[in-house]
C-alpha positions, 0 to 999 in steps of 0.5 A: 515455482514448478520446483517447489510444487513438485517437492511440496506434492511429493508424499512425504508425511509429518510436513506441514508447507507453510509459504510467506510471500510478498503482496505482489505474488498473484500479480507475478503469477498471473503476469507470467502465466504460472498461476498454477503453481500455488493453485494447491495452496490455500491463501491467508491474507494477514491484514492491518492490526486491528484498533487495539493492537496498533493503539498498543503499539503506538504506546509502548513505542511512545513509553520508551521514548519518553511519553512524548505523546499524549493519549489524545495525540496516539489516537489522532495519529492512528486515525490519520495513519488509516491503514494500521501496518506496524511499518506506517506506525514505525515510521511515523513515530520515528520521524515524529520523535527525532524533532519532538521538540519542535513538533510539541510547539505546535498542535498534533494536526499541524505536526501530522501534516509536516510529518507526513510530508517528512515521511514522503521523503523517506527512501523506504517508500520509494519500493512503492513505485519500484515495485511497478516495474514488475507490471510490464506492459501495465505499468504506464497505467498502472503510474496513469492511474495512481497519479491521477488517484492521489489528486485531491479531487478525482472522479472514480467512475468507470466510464471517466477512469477508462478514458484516461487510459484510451489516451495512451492505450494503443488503438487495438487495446480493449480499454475495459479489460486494461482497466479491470486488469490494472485495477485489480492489481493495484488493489491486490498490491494495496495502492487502492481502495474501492469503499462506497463507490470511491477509489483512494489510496489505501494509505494516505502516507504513500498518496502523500509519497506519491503525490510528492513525486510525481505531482507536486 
């Protein structure tokens, strides 16, 4: 990273750097110390598709198998996906068009539910919990927190959440900091959601990945 920032520092005219990362970058600069070497950089955060791109997605990936999906059907699907990603699209329609047939026998609430179940099961997902691993000394709470987040009935007050990590923290850990720490992370890399006052997963797909494999 020191390397790249000298050579994009260097004055060289008619370049333009424009650098593609994963969403984990800050989070492994921070980790190591090294934030630094993209504070010459200005962030563009690219965010889930908005209504009508993924609406449009969703049915030119339905046109070309042969409209197994009605317009009703796309819209409900797009409500339930929530985080609107061409990957969670993808997917879904994927799994949903390899037993269409059977999925046509029953209602499209029915079908969502087994297909997210479906989903939960797919090995490209399993980068969701990998990628903890890069949290080092955060990841025991960073898995304490997620396992607890995916719960359907879980408290999102502080003061509770900072409990649950004093039951593993070690005795001279400032539980306050660890939780705000964690926190953030787990934001930055889109596990989590704070609206209103409450945490959830930003995507219901990979709380039903989670859910799966280590609750259920």
């Amino acid at each position: 990273m020191n390397w790249l920032r000298n050579v994009r520092q260097k004055e060289v005219q008619n370049i333009s750097w424009i650098f593609c990362s994963s969403v984990s970058i800050n989070n492994f600069l921070s980790q190591h110390g090294i934030s630094y070497t993209i504070n010459d950089i200005s962030s563009f955060h690219l965010g889930e598709m908005n209504e009508a791109d993924a609406l449009l997605l969703l049915e030119q990936l339905n046109h070309s198998n042969r409209q197994i999906m009605d317009d009703h059907q796309i819209r409900y699907v797009l409500a339930r996906i929530q985080w609107k990603l061409p990957f969670f699209i993808q997917l879904f329609f994927k799994t949903y068009s390899i037993n269409s047939d059977e999925y046509k026998k029953i209602s499209i609430e029915e079908a969502t539910d087994l297909i997210f179940k479906d989903m939960a099961n797919e090995h490209q997902l399993y980068t969701w919990s990998e990628r903890l691993s890069g949290y080092g000394k955060d990841e025991k709470i960073a898995r304490l927190l997620l396992n607890y987040f995916c719960l359907p009935k879980h408290k999102s007050d502080r003061k509770h959440l900072e409990s649950l990590i004093a039951t593993i923290a070690l005795p001279d850990d400032d539980i306050a900091e660890r939780y705000s720490t964690v926190k953030q992370m787990l934001e930055s890399d889109g596990y989590i959601v704070q609206e209103e006052g409450k945490i959830y997963f930003r995507s219901p797909i990979i709380r039903e990945f989670w859910f799966n494999k280590y609750i259920r």
